[in-house]
Structures are given as C-alpha cells and as structure tokens.
KEMARBA-668507 format. One line per 10 residues: number of its first residue (from 1); their letters; for each residue x, y, z of N, C-alpha, C. Coordinates in nm, 2 decimals, decimal comma. Example, Ala and Ser with C-alpha at 12.3 -4.5 7.8 and 13.67 -1.06 7.14 Angstrom:
1> as> 1,32/-0,57/0,78/1,23/-0,45/0,78/1,32/-0,33/0,78 | 1,28/-0,22/0,71/1,37/-0,11/0,71/1,29/0,00/0,79
***
This chain:
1> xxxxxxxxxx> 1,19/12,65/10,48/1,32/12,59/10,49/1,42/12,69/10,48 | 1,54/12,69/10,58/1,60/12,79/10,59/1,73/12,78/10,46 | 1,77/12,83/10,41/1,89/12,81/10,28/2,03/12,87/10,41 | 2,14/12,84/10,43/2,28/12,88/10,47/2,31/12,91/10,37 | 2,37/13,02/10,34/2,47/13,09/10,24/2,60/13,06/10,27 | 2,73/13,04/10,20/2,86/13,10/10,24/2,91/13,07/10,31 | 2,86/13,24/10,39/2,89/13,28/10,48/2,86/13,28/10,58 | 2,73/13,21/10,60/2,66/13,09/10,74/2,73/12,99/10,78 | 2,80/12,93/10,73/2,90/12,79/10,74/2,93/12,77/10,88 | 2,88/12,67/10,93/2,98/12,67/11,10/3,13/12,67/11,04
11> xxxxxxxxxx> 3,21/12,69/11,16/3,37/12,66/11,17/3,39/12,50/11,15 | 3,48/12,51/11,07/3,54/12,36/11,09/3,62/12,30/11,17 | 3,61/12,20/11,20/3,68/12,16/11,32/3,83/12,13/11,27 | 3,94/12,22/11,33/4,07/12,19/11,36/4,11/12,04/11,29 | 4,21/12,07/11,24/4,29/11,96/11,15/4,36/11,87/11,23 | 4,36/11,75/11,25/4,39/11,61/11,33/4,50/11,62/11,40 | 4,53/11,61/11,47/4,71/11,57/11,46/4,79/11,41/11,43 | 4,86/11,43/11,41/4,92/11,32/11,37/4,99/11,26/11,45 | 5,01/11,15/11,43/5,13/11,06/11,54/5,29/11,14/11,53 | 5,35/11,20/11,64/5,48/11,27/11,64/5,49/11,38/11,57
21> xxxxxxxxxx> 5,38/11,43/11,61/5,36/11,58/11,60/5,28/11,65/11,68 | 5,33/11,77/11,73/5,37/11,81/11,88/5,32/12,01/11,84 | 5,22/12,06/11,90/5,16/12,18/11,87/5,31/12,28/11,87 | 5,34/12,42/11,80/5,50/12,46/11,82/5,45/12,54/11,98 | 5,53/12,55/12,05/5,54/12,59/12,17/5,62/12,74/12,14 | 5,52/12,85/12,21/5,55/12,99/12,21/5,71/12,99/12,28 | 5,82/13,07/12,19/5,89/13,15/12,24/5,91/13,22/12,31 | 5,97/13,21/12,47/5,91/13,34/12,55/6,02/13,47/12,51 | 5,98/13,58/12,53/6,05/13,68/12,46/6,17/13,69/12,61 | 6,30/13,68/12,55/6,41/13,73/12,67/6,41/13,89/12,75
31> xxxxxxxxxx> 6,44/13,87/12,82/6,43/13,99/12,90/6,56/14,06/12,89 | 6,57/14,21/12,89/6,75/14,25/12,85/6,80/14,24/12,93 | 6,80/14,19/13,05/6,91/14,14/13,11/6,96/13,98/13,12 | 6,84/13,94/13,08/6,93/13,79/12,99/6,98/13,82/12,85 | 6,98/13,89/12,80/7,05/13,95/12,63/7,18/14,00/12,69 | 7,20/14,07/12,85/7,32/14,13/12,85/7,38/14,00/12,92 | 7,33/13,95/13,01/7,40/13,86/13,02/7,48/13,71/12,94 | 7,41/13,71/12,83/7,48/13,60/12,75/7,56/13,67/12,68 | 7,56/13,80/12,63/7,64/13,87/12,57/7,81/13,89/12,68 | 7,79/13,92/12,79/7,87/13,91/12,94/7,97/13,79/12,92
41> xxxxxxxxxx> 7,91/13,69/12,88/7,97/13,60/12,85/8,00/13,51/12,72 | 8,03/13,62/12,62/8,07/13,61/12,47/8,24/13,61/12,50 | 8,27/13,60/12,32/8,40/13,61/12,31/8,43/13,77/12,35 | 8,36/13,86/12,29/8,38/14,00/12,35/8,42/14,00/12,44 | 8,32/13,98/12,58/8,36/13,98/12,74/8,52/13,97/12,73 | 8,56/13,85/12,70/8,66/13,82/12,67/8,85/13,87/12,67 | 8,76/13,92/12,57/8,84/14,04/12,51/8,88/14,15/12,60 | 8,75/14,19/12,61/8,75/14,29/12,75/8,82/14,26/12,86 | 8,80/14,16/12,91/8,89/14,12/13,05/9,05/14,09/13,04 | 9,06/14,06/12,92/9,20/14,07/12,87/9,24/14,19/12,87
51> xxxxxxxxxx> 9,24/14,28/12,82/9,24/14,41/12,78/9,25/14,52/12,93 | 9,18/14,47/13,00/9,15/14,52/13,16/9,27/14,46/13,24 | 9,29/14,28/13,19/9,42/14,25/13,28/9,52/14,32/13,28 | 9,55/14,36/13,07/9,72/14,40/13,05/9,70/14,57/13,11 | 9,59/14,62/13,13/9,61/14,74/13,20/9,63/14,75/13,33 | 9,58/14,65/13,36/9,63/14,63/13,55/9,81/14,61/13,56 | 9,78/14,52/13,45/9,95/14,49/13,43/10,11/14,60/13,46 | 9,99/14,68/13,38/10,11/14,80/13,32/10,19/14,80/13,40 | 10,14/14,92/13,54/10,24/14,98/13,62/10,32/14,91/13,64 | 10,32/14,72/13,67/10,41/14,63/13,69/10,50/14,64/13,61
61> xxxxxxxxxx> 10,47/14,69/13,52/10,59/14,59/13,40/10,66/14,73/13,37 | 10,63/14,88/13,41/10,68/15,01/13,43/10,75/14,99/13,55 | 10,73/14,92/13,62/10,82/14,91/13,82/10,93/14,79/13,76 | 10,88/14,68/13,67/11,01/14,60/13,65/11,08/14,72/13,56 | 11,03/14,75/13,45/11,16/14,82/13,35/11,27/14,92/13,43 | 11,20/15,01/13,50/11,27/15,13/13,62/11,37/15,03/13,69 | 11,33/14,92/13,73/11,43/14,83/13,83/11,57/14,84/13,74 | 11,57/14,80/13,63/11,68/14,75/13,52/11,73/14,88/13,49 | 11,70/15,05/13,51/11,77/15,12/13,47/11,83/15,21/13,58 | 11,94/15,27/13,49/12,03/15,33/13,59/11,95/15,47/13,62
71> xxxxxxxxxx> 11,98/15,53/13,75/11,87/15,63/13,81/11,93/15,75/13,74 | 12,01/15,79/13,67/12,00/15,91/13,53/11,92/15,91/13,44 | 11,92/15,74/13,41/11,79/15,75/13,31/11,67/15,74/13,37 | 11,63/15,75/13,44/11,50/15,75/13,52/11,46/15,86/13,54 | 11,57/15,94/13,57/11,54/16,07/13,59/11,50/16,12/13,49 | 11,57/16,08/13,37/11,55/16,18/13,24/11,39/16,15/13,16 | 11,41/16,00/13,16/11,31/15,99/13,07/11,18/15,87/13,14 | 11,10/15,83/13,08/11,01/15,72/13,11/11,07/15,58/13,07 | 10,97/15,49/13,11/11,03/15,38/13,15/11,01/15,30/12,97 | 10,92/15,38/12,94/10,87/15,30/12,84/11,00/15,29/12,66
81> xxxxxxxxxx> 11,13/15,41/12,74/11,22/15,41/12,64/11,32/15,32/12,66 | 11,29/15,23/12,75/11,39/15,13/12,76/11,36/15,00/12,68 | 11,24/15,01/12,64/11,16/14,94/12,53/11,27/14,92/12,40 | 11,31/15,03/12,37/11,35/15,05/12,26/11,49/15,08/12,22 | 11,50/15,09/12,35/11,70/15,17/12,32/11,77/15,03/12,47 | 11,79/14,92/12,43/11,85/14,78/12,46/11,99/14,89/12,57 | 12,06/14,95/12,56/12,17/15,04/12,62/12,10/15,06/12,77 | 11,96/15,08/12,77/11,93/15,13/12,93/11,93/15,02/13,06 | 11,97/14,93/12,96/11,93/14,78/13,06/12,05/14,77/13,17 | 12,05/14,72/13,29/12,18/14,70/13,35/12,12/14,65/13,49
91> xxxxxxxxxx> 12,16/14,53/13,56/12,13/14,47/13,68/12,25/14,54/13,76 | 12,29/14,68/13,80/12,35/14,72/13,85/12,24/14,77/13,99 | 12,15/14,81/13,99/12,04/14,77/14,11/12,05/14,68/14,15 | 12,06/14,58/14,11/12,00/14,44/14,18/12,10/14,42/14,29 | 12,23/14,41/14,19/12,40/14,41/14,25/12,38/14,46/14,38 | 12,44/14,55/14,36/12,39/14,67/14,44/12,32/14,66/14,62 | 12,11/14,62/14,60/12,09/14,58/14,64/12,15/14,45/14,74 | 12,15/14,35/14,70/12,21/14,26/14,77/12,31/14,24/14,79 | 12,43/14,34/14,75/12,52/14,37/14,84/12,46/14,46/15,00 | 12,39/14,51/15,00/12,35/14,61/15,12/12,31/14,52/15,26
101> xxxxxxxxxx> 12,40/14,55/15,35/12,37/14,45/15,47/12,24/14,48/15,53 | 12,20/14,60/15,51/12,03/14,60/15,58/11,93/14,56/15,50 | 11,91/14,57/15,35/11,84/14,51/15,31/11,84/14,27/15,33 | 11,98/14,27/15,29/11,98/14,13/15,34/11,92/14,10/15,45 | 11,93/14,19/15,54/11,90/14,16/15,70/11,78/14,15/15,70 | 11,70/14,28/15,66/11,55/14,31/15,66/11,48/14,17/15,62 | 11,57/14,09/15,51/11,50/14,01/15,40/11,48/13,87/15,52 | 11,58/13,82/15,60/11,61/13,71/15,71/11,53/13,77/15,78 | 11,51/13,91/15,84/11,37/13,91/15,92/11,25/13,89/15,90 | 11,25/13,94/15,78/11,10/13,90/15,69/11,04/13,72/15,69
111> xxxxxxxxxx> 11,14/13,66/15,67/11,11/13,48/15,72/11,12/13,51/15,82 | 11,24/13,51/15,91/11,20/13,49/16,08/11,07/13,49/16,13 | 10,98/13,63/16,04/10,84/13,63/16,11/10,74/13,55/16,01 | 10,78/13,51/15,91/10,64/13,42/15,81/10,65/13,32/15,81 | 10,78/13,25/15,83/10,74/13,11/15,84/10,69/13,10/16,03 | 10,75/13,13/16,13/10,66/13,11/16,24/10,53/13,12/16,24 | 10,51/13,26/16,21/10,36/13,28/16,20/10,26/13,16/16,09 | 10,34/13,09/16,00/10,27/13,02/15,89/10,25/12,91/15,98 | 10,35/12,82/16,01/10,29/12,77/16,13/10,23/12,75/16,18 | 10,26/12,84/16,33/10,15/12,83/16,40/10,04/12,79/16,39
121> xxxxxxxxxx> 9,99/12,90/16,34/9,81/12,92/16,23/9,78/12,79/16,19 | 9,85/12,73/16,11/9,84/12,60/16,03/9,78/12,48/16,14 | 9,88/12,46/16,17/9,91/12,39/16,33/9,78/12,36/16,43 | 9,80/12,48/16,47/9,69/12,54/16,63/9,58/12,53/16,51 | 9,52/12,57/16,42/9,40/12,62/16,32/9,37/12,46/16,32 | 9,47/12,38/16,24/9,46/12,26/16,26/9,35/12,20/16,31 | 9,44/12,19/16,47/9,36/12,08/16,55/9,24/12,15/16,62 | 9,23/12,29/16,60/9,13/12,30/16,65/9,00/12,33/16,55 | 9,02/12,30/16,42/8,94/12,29/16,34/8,89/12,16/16,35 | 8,98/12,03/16,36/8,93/11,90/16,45/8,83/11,90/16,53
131> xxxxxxxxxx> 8,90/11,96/16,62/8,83/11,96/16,76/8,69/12,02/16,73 | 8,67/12,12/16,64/8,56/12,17/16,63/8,46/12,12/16,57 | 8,49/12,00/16,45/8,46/11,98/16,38/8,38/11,80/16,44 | 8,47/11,73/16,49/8,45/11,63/16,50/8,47/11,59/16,68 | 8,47/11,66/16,74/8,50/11,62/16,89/8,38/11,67/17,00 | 8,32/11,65/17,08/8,23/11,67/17,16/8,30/11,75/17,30 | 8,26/11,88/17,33/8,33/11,92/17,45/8,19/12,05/17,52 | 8,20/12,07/17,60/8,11/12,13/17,64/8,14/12,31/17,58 | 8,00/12,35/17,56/8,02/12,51/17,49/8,09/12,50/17,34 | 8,09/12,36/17,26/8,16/12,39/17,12/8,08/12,46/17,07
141> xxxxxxxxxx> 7,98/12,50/17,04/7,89/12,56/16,91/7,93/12,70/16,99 | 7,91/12,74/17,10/7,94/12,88/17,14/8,09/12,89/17,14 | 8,15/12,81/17,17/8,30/12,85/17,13/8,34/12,89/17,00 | 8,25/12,80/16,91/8,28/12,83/16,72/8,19/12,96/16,71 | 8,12/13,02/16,77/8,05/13,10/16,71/8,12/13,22/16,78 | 8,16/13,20/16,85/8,31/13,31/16,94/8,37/13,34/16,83 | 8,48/13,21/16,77/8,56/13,21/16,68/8,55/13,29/16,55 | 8,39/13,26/16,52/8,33/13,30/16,38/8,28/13,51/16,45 | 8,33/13,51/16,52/8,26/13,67/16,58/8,38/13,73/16,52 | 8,47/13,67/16,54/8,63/13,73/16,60/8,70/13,75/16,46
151> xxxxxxxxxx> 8,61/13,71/16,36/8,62/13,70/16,21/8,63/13,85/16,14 | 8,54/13,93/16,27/8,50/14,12/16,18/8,58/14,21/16,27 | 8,65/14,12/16,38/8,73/14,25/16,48/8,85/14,26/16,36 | 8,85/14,45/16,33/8,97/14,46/16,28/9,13/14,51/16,34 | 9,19/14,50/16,30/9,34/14,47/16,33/9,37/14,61/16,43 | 9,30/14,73/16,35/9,32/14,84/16,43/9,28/14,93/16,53 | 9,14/14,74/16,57/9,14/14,80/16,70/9,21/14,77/16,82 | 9,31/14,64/16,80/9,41/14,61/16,84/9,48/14,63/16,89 | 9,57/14,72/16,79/9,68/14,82/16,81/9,73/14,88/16,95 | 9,68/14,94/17,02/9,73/15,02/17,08/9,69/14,94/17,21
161> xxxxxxxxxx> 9,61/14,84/17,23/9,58/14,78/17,38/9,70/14,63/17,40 | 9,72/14,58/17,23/9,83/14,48/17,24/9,95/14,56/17,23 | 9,97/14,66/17,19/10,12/14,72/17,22/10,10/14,78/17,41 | 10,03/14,80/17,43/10,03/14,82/17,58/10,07/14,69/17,68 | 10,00/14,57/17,61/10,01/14,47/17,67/10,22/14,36/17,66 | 10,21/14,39/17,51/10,36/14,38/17,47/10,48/14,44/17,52 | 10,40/14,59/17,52/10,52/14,67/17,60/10,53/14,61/17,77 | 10,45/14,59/17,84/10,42/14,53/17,97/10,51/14,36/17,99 | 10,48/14,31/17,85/10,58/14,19/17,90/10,68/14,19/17,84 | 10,76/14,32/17,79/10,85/14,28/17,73/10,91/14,24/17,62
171> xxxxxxxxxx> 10,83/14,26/17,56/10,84/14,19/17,40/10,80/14,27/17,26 | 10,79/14,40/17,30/10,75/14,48/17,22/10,86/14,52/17,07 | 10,85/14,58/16,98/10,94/14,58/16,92/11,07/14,47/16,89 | 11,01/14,32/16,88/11,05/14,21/16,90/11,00/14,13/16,82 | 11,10/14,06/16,72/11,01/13,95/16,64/10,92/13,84/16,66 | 10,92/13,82/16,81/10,82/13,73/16,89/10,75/13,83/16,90 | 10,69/13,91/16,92/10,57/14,03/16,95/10,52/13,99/16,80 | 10,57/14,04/16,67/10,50/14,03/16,56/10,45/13,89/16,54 | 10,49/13,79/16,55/10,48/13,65/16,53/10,34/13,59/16,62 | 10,32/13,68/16,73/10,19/13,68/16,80/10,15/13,74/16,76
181> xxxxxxxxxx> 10,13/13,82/16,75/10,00/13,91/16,64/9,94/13,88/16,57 | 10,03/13,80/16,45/9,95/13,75/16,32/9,92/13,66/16,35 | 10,01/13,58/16,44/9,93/13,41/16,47/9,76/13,44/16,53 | 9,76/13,56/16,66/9,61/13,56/16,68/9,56/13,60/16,61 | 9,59/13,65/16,48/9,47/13,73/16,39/9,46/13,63/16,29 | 9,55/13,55/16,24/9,51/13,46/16,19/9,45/13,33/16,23 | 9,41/13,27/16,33/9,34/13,17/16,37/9,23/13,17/16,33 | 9,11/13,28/16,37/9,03/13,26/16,34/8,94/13,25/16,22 | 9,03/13,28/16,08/8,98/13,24/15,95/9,01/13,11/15,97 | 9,17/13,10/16,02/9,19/12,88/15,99/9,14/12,87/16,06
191> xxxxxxxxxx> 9,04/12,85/16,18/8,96/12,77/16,26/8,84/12,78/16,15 | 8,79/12,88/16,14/8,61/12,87/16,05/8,69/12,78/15,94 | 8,78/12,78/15,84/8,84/12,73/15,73/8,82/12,61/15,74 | 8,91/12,54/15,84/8,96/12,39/15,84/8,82/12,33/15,90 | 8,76/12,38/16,00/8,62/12,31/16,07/8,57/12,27/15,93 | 8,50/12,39/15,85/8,42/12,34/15,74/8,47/12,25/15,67 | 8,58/12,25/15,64/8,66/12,14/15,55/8,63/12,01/15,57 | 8,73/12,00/15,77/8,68/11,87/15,83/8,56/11,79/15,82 | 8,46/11,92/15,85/8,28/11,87/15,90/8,22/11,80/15,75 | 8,39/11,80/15,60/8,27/11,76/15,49/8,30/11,61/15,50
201> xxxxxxxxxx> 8,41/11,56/15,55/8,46/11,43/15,56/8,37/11,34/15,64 | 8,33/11,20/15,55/8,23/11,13/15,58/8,24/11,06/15,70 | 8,17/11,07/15,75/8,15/11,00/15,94/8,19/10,85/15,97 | 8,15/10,79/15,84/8,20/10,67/15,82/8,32/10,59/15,81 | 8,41/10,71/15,81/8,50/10,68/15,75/8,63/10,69/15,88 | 8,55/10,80/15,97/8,63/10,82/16,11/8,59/10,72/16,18 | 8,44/10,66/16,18/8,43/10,56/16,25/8,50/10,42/16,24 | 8,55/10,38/16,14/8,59/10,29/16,08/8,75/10,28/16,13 | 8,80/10,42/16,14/8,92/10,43/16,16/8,91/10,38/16,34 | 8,81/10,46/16,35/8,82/10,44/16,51/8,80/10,23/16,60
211> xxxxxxxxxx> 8,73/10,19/16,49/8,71/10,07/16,50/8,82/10,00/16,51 | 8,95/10,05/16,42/9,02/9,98/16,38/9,16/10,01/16,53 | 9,11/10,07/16,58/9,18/10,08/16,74/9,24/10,22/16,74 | 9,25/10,31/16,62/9,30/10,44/16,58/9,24/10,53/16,68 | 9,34/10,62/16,78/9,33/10,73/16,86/9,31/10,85/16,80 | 9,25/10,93/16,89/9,20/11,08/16,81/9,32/11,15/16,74 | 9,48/11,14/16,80/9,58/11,21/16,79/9,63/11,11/16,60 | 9,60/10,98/16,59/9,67/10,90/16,47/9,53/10,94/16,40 | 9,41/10,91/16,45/9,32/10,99/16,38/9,34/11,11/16,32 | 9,33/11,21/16,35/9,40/11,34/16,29/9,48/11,33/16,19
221> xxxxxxxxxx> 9,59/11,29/16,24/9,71/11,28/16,22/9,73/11,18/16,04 | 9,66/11,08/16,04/9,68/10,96/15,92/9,52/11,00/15,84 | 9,40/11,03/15,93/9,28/11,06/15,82/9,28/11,20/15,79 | 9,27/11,28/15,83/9,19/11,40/15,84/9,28/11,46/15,79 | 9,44/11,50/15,82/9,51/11,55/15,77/9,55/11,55/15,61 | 9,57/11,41/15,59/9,54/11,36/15,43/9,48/11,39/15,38 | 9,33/11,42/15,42/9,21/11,47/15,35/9,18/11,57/15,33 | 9,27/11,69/15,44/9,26/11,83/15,42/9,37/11,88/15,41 | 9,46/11,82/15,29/9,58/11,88/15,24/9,54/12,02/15,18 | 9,46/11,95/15,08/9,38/12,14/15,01/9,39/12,21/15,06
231> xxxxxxxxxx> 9,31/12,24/15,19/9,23/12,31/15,25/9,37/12,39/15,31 | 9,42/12,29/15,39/9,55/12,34/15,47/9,68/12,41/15,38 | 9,71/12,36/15,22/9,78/12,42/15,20/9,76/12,54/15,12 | 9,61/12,58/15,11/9,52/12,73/15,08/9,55/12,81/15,18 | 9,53/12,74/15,32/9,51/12,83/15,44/9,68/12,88/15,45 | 9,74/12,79/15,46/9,92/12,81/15,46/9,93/12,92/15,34 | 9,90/12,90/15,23/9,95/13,01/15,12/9,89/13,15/15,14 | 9,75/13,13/15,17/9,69/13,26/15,26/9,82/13,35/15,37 | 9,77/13,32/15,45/9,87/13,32/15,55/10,04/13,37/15,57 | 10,08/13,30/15,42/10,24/13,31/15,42/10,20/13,47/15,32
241> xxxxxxxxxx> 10,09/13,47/15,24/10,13/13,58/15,20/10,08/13,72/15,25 | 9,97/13,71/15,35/9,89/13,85/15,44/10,07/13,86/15,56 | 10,15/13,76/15,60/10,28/13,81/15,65/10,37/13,91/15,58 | 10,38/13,84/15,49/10,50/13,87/15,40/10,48/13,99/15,35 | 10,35/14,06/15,30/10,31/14,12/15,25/10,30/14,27/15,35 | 10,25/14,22/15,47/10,17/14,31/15,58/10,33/14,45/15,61 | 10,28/14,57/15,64/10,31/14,67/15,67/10,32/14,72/15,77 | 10,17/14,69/15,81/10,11/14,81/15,92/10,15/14,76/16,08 | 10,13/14,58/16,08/10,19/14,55/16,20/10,33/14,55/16,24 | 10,42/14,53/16,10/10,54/14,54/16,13/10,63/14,66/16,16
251> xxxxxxxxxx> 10,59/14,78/16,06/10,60/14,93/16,14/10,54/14,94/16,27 | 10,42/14,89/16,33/10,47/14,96/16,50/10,49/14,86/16,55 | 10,53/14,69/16,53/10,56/14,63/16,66/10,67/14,54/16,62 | 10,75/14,59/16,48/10,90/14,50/16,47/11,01/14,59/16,51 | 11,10/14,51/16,53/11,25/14,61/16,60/11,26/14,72/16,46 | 11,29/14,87/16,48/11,32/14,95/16,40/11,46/14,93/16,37 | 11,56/14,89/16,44/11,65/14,87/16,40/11,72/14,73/16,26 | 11,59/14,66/16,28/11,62/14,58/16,17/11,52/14,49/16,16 | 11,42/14,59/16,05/11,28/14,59/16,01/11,27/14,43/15,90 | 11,13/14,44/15,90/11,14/14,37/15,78/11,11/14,45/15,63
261> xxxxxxxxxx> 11,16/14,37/15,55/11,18/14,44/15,36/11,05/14,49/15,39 | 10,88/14,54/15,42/10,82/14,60/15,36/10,85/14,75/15,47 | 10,88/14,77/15,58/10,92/14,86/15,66/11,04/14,92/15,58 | 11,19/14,79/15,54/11,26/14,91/15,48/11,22/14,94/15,36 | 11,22/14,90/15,27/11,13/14,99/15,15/11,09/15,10/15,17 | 11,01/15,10/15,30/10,90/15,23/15,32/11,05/15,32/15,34 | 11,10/15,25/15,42/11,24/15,35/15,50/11,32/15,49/15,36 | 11,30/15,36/15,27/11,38/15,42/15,15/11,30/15,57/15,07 | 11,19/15,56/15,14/11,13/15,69/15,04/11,19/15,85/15,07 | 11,23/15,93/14,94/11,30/16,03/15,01/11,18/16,16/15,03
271> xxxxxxxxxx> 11,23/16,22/15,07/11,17/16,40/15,09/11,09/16,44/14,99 | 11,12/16,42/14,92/11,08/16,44/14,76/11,05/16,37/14,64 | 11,04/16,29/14,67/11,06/16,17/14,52/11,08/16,02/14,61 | 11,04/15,92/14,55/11,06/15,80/14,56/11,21/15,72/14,49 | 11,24/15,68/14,58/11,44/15,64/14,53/11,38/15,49/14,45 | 11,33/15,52/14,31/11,29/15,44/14,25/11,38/15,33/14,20 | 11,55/15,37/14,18/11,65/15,27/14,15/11,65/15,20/14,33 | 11,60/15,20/14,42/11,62/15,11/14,50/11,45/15,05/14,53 | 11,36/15,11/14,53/11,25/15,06/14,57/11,19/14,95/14,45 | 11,23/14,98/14,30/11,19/14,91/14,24/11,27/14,78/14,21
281> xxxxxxxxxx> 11,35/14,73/14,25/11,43/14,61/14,25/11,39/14,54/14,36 | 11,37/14,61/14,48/11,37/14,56/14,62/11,21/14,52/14,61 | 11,10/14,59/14,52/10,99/14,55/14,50/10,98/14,39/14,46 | 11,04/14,37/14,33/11,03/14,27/14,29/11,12/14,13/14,33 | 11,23/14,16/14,42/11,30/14,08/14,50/11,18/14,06/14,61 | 11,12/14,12/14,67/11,01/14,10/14,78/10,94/14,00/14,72 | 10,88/13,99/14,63/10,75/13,94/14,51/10,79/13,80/14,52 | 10,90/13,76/14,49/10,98/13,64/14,42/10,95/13,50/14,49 | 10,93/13,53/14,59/10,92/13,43/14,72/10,81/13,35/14,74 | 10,68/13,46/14,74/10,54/13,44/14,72/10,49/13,41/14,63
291> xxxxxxxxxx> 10,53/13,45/14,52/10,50/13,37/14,39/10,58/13,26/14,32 | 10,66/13,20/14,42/10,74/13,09/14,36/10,65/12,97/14,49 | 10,61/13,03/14,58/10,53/12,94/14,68/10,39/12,92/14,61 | 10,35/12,99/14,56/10,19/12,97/14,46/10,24/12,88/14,41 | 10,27/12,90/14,30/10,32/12,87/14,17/10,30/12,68/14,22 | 10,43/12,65/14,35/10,45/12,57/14,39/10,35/12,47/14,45 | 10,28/12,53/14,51/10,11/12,49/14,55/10,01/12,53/14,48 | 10,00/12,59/14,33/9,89/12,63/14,30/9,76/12,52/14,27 | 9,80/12,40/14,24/9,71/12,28/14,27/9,60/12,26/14,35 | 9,72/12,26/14,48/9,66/12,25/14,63/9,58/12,34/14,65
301> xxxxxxxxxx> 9,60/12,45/14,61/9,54/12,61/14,66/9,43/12,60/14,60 | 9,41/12,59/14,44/9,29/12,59/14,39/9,15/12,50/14,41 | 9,23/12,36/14,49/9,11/12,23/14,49/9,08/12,33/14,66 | 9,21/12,40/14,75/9,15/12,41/14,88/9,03/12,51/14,84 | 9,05/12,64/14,79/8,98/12,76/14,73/8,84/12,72/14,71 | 8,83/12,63/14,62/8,70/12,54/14,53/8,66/12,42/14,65 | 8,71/12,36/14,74/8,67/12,29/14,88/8,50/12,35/14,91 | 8,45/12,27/14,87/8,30/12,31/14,95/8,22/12,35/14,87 | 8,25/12,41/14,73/8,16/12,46/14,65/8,10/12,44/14,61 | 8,12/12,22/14,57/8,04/12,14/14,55/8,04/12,05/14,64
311> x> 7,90/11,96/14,69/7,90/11,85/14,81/7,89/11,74/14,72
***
C-alpha cells in the first residue's frame, strides 16, 4: 500500500464562485501615446493654449497701442511705454485719418467690391448648389466634379491670361474687373458648400412641398433656403472676408487711382521704415467691419461651419 506524504497531495480544486461575483479582469497597460494624449487634454494643455493665444495676441495689441501714439513717441520709444505713462495716448491718428479724402475713398471702394462680390457668390453658389444637389440635368455629376476640380486651380495661375482677357474687354483696372474675379474664384467652394448642405435635407420633405403644388423657384426659395441659412451665412462671412481682406487681386486689377484700403496701406509704406502712425490706425479701421459682421453672424457661422459633422 502506497502511503502519500504532504507533499503528494493532488491540487485542490479552485474555490467556487459565488452569485455576483465576477473573476477581476486584467488591466491593459496604456500605451505612451494614450498617457500623452489624455494628458493633451488636461487642464495644463489648457494653460498652454492660453498662453500661446496671448502670444499670438501681442503684436496686436503693440499695432493697437502705436495707433494711439503720436509718431515722436514711436520713434523714440516702444509701444509697451504707453502702458504706463497715460500722456502718450491721443486719437490724433484716427482724426487725422478720416479726415484724408483718399483713405475715405479707398474705404467706399473696398465695399463697392465686397458686397458685390458677396453676393453674387451667395446667390449664383445658391442655386446652383440646388441645381446640383436636387435637380436632374444631363452631365450633373461631371459638371460637380468639374466644379470640385476647379477647387485646387490657384489664383496665380490666373493672373496674367484674365488681365489679358480684361484688358481686351475693357474693364481692366475697373471695379467690375475685380468683382469678377473673386465672384469666379469664389463659386466653386459655394457650389461644393451649399450642394452638400442641400443633399442633407430630407427628400421627404421636398416631396411634400412639391405635392402641395410648390414650383422649383418657391421651392428654393420657402424650403431650402430656410434650411440653409447656416450654411449660406458661413459661405457669405467666408467670402466677405477673403474680399475685404485680399491684396493681391486688388493691386493688379483695381483702379490705381483709387485703390482699395488694403492697396492704400500698402501705398503708405515709406523707403525706409513703415509710416506706423498711419498704417497702424488704418489697420485697425480696416479690421472693424469684419469683425462686427462675425460677431453679428457668429451663430449662423458656427451651426454653418459644424453643418455636416453630424448626420
């Protein structure tokens, strides 16, 4: 007869489990780039991006203080002693400025060409974001993918075959010349823009309208338009500000004789130095317009922006 010792013992079988209890499940170990990324998104980050804005900030708030002082003190010292000595302050720039008949003028040409061009775009982008979106015509999908091509042609290849063609009709150096320009270069974002917008609007709901004896034009017009306010007043705020802002077309194809504010600005730089008592006032008179039209739509802008992100 064999004797087991001890240390012969079989294993014992595992201890029961009980009702509502559950074996612990291994922790998987994080990877460091999930540790950097939750961290990415701490209060630190935070911090950080704060800290990054008011540095972006700066030079701004160095181009406003220079606006408020007189150009002796500019000359003499930095902007940042107007901080502290309340005597350097004076809206004698500003004055100044808008007394100046070419800048006034510059500023009425600067609308003459942004609200047309805003327009248009809006408009024409409009219906033919419709048309694209919800209308049957032969060659649409190659016509939108035309549209969607015409998306990476840049501006400066342009140049020199539409000032040939402008110079040819006439219209060169002409605030109708610039007003076509941006209108064709702007279409083709508001066409891809408004189509997708259109295309999220439920089928059901055009049909319904259509039932109810509603023509494509009150169609448009009472559904679609209502429902792509966002969309349209993102594309509008886009738009009013790539004009307002733009440089490059307005230096070779607006009248030199009476440019718009970003041409005279440029006008104002001297030989040697930047005429900071006029560029920096005229900076932030430029600014005022665009950011009072945000401001004004920032609603609209942000639901158009965020349009599509979720279905």
């Amino acid at each position: 007869m064999t004797v087991h010792t001890s240390t012969d013992r079989l294993p014992e079988p595992p201890p029961a489990r009980t009702a509502g209890t559950e074996a612990p499940v291994p922790r998987a170990r994080r990877s460091t780039a999930s540790k950097l990324a939750s961290l990415a998104g701490g209060g630190a980050a935070r911090v950080v991006l704060v800290l990054l804005g008011l540095l972006w900030l700066l030079p701004t708030l160095g181009l406003l203080a220079s606006s408020f002082r007189d150009r002796r003190d500019i000359s003499a010292s930095g902007w940042w002693t107007a901080l502290t000595d309340p005597g350097q302050w004076t809206v004698e720039n500003y004055s100044s400025l808008l007394e100046n008949d070419s800048f006034t003028g510059s500023a009425w040409t600067t609308v003459a060409i942004t609200v047309p061009s805003t327009v248009l775009v809006v408009v024409v982008g409009a219906m033919a974001g419709y048309a694209f979106a919800w209308l049957d015509f032969p060659g649409r999908d190659w016509w939108f993918l035309l549209v969607v091509g015409l998306l990476v042609v840049p501006i400066q290849v342009a140049l020199i075959p539409v000032a040939r063609l402008f110079n040819w009709l006439g219209i060169f150096e002409t605030t109708l010349g610039v007003v076509l320009f941006h209108s064709a270069f702007g279409l083709p974002f508001a066409i891809f823009l408004l189509r997708n917008f259109f295309a999220e609007i439920p089928r059901e709901l055009l049909e319904a309208a259509r039932l109810d004896g509603a023509g494509e034009l009150r169609l448009f017009t009472r559904v679609v338009l209502p429902l792509g306010a966002p969309a349209v007043a993102a594309l509008a705020i886009f738009q009013f500000m790539w004009v307002w802002n733009d440089l490059l077309v307005a230096l070779i194809f607006a009248d030199s004789a009476n440019p718009p504010m970003t041409v005279a600005l440029q006008q104002e730089m001297r030989q040697f130095g930047a005429n900071i008592d006029v560029l920096a006032p005229g900076a932030f008179l430029s600014i005022l317009v665009p950011l009072a039209i945000f401001f004004a739509f920032q609603r609209q802008f942000v639901s158009g922006v965020m349009a599509g992100a979720v279905k």
